[in-house]
Backbone as a chain_set.jsonl record, in Angstrom:
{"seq": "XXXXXXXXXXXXXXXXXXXXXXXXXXXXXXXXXXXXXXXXXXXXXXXXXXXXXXXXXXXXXXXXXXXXXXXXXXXXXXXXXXXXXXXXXXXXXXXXXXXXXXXX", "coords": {"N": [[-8.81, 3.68, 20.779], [-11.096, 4.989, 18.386], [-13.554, 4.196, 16.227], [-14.119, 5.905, 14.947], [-11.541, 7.388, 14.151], [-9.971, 5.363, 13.333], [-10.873, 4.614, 11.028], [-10.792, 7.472, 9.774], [-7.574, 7.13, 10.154], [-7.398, 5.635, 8.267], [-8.062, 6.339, 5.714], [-6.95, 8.505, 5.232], [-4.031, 7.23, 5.106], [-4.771, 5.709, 2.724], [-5.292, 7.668, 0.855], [-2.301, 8.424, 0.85], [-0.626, 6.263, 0.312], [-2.334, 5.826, -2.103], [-0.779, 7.754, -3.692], [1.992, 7.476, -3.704], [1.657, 5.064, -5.156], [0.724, 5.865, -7.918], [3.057, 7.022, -8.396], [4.834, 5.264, -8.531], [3.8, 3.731, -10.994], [4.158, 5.944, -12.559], [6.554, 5.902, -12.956], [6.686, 3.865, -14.71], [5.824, 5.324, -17.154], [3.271, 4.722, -17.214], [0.17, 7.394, -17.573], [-1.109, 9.396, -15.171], [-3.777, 9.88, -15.327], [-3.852, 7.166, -16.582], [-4.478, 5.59, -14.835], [-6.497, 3.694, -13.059], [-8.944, 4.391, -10.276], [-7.247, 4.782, -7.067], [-8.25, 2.3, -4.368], [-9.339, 0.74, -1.711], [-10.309, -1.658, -2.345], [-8.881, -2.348, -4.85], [-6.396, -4.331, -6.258], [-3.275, -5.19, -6.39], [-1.315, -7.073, -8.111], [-3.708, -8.121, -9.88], [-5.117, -5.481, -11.048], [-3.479, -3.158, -10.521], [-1.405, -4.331, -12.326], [1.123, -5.281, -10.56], [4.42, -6.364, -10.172], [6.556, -8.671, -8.289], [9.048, -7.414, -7.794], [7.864, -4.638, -8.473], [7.086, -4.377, -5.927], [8.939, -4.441, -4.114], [10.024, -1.61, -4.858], [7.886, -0.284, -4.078], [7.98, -1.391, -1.029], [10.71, 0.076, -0.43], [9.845, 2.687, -1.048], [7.447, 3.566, 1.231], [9.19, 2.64, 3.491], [10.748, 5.096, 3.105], [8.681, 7.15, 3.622], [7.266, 6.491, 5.872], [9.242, 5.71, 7.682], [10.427, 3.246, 9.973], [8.376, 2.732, 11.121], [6.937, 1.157, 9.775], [6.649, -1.715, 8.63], [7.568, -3.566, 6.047], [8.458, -5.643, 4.291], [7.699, -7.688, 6.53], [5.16, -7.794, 6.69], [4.881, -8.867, 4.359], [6.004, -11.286, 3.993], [4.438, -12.758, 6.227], [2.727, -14.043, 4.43], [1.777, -16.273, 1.685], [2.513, -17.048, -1.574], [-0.193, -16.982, -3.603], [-1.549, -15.438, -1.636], [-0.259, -13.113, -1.819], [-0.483, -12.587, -4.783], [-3.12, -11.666, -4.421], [-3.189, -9.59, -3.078], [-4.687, -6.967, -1.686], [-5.135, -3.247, -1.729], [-6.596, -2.209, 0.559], [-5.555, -3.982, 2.347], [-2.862, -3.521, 3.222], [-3.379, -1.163, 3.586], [-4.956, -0.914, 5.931], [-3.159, -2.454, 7.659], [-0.667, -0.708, 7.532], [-1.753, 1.178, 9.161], [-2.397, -0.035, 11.727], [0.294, -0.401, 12.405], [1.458, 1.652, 12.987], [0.118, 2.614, 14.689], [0.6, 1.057, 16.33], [3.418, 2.079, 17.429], [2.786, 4.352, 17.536]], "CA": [[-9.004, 4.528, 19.603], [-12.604, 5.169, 18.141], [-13.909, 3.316, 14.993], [-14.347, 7.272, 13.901], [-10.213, 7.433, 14.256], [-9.45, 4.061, 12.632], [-11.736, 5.228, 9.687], [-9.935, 8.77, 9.112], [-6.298, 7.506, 9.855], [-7.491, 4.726, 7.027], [-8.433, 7.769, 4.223], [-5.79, 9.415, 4.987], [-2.797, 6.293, 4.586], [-5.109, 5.398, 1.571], [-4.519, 8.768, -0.331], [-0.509, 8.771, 0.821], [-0.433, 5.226, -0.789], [-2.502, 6.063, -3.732], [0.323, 8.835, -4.025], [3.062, 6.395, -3.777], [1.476, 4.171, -6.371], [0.885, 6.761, -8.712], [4.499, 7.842, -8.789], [5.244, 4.211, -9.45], [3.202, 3.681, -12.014], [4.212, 6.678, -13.637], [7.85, 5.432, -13.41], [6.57, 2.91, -15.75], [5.547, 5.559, -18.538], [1.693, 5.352, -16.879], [-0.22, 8.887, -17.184], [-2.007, 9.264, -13.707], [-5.007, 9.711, -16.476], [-4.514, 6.063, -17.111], [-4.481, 5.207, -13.88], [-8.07, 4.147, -12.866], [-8.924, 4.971, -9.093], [-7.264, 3.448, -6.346], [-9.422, 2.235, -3.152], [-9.653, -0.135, -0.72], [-10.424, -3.078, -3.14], [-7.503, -2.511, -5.814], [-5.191, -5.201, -6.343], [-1.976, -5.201, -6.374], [-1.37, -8.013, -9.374], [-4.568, -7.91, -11.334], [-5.685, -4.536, -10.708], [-2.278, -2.084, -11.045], [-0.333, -5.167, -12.51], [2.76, -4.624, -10.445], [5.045, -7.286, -10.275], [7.028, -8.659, -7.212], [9.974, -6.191, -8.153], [7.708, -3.146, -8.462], [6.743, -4.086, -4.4], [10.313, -3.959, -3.536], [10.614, -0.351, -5.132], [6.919, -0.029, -3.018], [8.707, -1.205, 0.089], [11.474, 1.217, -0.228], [9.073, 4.524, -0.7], [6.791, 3.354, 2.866], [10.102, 3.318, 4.279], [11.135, 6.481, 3.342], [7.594, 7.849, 4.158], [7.112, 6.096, 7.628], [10.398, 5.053, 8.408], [10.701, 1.509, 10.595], [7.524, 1.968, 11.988], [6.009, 0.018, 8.505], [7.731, -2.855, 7.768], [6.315, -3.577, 4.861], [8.95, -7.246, 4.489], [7.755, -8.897, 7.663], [3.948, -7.921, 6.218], [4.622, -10.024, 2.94], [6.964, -12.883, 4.706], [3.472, -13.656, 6.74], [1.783, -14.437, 3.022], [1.786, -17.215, 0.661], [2.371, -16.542, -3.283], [-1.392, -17.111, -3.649], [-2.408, -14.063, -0.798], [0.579, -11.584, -2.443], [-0.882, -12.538, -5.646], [-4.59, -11.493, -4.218], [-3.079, -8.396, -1.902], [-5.587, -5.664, -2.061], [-4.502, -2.073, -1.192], [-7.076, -2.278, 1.496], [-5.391, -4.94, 3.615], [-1.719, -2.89, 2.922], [-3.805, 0.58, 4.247], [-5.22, -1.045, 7.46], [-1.652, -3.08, 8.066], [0.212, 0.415, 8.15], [-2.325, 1.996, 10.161], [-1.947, -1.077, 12.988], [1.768, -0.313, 12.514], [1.415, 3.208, 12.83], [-1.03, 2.832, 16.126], [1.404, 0.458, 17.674], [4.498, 2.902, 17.37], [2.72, 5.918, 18.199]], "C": [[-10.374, 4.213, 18.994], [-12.404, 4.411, 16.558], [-14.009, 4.826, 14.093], [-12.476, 7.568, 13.06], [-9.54, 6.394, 13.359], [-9.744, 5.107, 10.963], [-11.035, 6.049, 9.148], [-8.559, 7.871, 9.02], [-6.501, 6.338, 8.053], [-7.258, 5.687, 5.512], [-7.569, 8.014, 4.121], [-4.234, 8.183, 4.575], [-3.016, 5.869, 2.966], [-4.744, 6.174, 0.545], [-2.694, 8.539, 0.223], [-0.017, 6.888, 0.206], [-1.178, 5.266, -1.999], [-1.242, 7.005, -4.399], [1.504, 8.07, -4.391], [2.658, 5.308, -5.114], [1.446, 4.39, -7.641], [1.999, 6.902, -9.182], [5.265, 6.938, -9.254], [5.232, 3.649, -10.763], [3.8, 4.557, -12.935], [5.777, 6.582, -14.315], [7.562, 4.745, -14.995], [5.789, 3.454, -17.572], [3.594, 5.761, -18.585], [1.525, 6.67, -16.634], [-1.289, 8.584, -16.054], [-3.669, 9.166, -14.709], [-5.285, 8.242, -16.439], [-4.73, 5.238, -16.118], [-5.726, 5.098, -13.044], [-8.199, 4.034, -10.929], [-8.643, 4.012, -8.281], [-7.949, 3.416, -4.604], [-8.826, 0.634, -2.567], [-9.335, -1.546, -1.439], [-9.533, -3.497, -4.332], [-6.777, -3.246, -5.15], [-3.914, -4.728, -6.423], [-1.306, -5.604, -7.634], [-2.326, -7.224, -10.342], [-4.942, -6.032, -11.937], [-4.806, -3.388, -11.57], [-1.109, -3.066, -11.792], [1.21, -4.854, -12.455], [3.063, -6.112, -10.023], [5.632, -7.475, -8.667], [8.131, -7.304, -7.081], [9.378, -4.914, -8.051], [7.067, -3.267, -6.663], [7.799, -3.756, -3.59], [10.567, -2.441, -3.562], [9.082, 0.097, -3.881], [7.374, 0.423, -1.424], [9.805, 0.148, 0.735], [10.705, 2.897, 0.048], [8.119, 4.151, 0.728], [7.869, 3.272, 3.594], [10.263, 4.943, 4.383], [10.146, 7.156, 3.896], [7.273, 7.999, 5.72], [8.531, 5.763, 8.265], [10.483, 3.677, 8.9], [10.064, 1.238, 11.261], [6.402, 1.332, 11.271], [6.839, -1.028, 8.089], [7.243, -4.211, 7.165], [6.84, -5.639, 4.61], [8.144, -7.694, 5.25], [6.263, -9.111, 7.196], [3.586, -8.737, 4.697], [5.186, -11.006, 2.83], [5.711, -13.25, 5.491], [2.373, -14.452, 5.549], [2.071, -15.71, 2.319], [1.751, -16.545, -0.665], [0.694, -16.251, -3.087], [-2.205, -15.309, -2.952], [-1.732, -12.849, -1.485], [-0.303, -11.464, -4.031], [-2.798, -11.559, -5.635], [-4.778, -10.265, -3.069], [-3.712, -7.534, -2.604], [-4.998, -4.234, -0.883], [-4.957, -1.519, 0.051], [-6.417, -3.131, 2.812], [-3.656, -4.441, 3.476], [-2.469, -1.731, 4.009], [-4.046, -0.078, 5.699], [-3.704, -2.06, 7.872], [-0.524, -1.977, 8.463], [-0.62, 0.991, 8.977], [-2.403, 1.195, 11.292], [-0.49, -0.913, 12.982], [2.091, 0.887, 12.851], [1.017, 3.387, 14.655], [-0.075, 2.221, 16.983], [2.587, 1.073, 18.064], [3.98, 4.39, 17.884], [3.06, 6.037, 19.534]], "O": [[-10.763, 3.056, 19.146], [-11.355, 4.171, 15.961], [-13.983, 4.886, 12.863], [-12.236, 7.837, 11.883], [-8.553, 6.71, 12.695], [-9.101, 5.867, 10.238], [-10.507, 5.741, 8.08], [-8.196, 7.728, 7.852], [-5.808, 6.417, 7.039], [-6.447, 5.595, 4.591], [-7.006, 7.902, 3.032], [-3.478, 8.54, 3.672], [-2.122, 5.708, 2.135], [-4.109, 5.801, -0.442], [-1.974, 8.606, -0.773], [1.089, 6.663, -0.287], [-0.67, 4.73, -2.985], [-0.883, 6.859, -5.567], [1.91, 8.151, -5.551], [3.507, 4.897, -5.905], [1.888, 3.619, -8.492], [2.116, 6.928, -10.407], [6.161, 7.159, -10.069], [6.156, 3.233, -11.461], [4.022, 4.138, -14.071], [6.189, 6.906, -15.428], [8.075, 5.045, -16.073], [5.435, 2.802, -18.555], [2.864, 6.406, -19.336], [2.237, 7.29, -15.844], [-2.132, 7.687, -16.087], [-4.484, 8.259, -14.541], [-6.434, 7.819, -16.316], [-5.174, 4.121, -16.384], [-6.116, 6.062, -12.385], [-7.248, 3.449, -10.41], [-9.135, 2.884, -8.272], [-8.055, 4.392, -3.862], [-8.086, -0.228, -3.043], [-8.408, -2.318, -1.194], [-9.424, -4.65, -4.747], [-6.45, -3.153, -3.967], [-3.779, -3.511, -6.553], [-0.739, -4.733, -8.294], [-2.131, -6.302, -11.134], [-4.958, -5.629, -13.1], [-5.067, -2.871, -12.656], [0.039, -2.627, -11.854], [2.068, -4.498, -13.263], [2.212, -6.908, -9.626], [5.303, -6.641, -7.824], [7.939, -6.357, -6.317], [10.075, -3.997, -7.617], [6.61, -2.233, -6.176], [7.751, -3.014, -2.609], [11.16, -1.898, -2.63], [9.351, 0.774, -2.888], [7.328, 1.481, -0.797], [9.772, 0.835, 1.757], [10.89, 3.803, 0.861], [8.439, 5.068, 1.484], [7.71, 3.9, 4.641], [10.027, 5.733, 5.296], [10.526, 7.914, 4.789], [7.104, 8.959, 6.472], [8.647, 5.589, 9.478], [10.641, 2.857, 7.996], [10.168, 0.275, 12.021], [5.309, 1.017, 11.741], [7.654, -0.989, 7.168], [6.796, -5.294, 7.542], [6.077, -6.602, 4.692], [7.459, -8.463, 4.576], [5.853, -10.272, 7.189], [2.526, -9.061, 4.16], [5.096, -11.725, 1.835], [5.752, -14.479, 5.551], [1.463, -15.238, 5.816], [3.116, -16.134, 2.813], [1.028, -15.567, -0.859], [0.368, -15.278, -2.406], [-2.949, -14.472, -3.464], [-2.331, -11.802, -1.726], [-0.724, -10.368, -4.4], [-3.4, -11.04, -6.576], [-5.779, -9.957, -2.421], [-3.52, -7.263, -3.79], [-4.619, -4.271, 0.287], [-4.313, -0.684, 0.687], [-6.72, -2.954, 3.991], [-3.022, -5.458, 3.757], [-2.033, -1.555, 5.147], [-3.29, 0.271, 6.606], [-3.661, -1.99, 9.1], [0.306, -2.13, 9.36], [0.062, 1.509, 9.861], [-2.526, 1.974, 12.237], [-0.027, -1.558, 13.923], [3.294, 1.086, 13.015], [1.536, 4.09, 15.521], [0.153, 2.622, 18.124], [2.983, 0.67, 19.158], [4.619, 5.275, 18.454], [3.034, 7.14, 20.081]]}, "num_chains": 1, "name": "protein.A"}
């Protein structure tokens, strides 16, 4: 697969998890307004300050989206507090798109 291919399926998982994060957020009473843009380098913690609990409700919507070929657990059972605490939405986007590539 081409570095052109990586690149797009990246954009494209990036907006369908900004979408997903959004809808979380907004659970929480956030207006997408207040919601400042999410990319590559957004946190997880500091950034969208979501808690362990709001990754669980995370987990559940990338299921429903991808089904069992993201499995989003086994990608935050290889972490330490410290790395979940310092997960950027960038290393989430290229983790489903290697999960994605190996199932296709």
């Amino acid at each position: 697969m081409s570095i052109e291919t990586t690149a797009a399926n990246e954009v494209t998982v990036l907006a369908q998890l900004g979408e997903m994060l959004r809808e979380l957020l907004e659970e929480y009473g956030l207006d997408g307004e207040d919601i400042a843009e999410i990319t590559m380098e957004t946190t997880f913690h500091d950034d969208l300050e979501l808690e362990s609990v709001d990754l669980v409700a995370l987990s559940g919507q990338l299921r429903e989206h991808y089904g069992d070929r993201v499995n989003f657990a086994t990608f935050i059972a290889e972490r330490d507090l410290e790395e979940i605490i310092a997960l950027t939405v960038g290393e989430l986007v290229r983790y489903i798109v290697a999960s994605l590539r190996a199932t296709a």
